[in-house]
C-alpha positions, 0 to 999 in steps of 0.5 A, spaced: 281 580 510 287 576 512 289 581 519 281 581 521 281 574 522 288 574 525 284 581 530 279 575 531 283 571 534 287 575 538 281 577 541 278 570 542 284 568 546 285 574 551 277 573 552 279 565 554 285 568 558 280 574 561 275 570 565 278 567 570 281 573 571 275 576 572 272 571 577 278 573 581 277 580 582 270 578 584 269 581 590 265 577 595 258 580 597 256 579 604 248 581 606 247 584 612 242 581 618 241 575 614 245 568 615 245 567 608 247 572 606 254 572 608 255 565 606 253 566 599 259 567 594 258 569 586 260 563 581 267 566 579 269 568 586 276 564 587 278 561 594 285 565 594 286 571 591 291 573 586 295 580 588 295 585 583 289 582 579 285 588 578 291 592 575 292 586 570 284 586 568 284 594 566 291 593 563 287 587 558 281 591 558 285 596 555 288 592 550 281 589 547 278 596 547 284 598 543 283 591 538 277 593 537 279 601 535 283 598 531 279 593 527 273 598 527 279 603 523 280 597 517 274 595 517 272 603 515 278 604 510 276 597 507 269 600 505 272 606 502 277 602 498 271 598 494 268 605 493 273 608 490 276 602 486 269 599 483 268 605 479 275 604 476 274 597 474 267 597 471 271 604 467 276 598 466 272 593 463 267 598 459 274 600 455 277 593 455 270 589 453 267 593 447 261 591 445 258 593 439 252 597 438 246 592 435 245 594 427 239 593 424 239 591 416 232 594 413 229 591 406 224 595 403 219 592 398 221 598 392 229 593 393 233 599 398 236 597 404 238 600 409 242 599 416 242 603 422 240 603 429 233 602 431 232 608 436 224 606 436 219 603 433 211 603 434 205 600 429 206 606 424 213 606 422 221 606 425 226 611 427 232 609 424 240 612 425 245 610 420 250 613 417 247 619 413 243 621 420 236 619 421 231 616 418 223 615 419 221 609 415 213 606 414 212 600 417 207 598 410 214 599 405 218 594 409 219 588 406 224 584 411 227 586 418 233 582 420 240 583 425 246 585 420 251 582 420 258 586 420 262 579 417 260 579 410 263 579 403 263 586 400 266 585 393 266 591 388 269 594 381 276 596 382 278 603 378 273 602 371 272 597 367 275 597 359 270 597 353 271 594 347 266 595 341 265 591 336 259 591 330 256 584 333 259 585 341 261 589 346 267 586 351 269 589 359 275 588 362 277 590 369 278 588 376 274 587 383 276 587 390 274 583 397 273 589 401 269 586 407 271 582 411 269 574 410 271 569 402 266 571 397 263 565 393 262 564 385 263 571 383 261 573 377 259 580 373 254 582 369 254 587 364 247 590 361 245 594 354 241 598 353 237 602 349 235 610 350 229 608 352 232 603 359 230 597 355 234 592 356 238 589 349 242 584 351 246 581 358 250 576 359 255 575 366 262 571 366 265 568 373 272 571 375 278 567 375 279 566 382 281 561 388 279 554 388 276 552 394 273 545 396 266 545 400 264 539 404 258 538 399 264 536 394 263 542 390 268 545 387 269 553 386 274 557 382 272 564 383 272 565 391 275 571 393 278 572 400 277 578 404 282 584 401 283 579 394 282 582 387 281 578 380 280 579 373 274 579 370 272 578 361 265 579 359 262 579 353 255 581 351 252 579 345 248 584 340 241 580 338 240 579 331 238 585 327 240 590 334 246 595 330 251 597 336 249 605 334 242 603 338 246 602 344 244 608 348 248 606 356 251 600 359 250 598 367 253 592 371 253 589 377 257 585 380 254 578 384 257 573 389 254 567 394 256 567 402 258 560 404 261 557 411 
């Protein structure tokens, strides 16, 4: 851009220094038969004539034609310049600027959820691809539909658990772990017993022994868990009176824990 405005100026001043010329290699028209016609002369027509004038006029003429090959060149080599690199730099930003695809968390009223991209919807059901491949789910079965957020706390069992049998309780010792990618608050294990059939006999829950953290409220937690974090667990379930340790037919757990900011 900087060598067209530089042509553009060279072009402006041998204009400028061009006219005069011009009016000097004008030659004066005579009219025949007509008085006023010989004493009419042409604006530019000069009263002394400059030797060698005309040969200067085409030499100039020449030079513009010349700038204006060479500006009408650059201007062509400029536009195949932004054709080849605008496709190279969008590639560019594409591979730099990565946005992630909008991933959709799907709470069916039966307590499943699912998450997966919506590839289309109507008034009956959704199209949705998660990571298992692609699934059609009733419009009627969903209980709540809201963007998922990939920061959340994933805190689960880590290895198994210990389980130690007594005649009036049944104690489990183990370990969890932070495998997402934001703290966990107040966690806590809950163990279940129950009987042959799913009945539930007894339950009882215990908070990990984790990090102390303050919150703005003045609250203050000591089983937080950061992301990548692990901590012991010790939770003792209690058999009701009169409920033998025989009569327990299977065990399940579940570990909970809040998000706060």
């Amino acid at each position: 851009m900087t060598v067209l405005r530089n042509y553009s100026k060279t072009l402006l001043l041998i204009i400028i220094v061009l006219l005069p010329l011009v009016g000097l290699s004008q030659k004066k028209k005579k009219t025949a038969g007509t008085s006023e016609g010989s004493d009419k002369r042409e604006f530019f027509e000069p009263s002394v004539r400059v030797q060698g004038s005309d040969s200067l006029v085409m030499e100039l003429r020449r030079e513009v034609s010349q700038i204006q090959n060479d500006m009408d060149r650059m201007r062509l080599q400029l536009r195949e310049y932004d054709d080849l690199s605008a496709p190279r730099i969008r590639k560019e930003i594409k591979r730099l600027v990565n946005f992630p695809e909008k991933i959709s968390e799907i709470t069916l009223k039966n307590g499943t959820v699912v998450q997966g991209k919506i590839l289309s919807e109507d008034l009956d059901k959704i199209i949705v691809q998660t990571n298992i491949g692609t699934l059609s789910i009733v419009q009627e079965n969903i209980k709540e539909l809201k963007p998922f957020d990939r920061l959340h706390a994933d805190v689960v069992l880590k290895g198994e658990f210990e389980d130690q049998r007594h005649t009036d309780s049944r104690v489990f010792i183990g370990q969890v772990t932070n495998k997402g990618m934001r703290r966990a608050d107040f966690v806590r294990v809950r163990f279940r017993l129950h009987d042959k059939r799913t009945t539930i006999i007894a339950q009882d829950s215990s908070y990990i022994s984790g990090e102390p953290y303050s919150f703005y409220s003045g609250v203050i937690s000591e089983s937080s868990l950061s992301a990548g974090e692990s901590s012991l667990f010790r939770v003792e379930v209690k058999l009701p009176p009169g409920v033998e340790a025989k009569n327990i037919s299977y065990v399940t757990y579940k570990v909970l824990f809040d998000e706060f900011n």
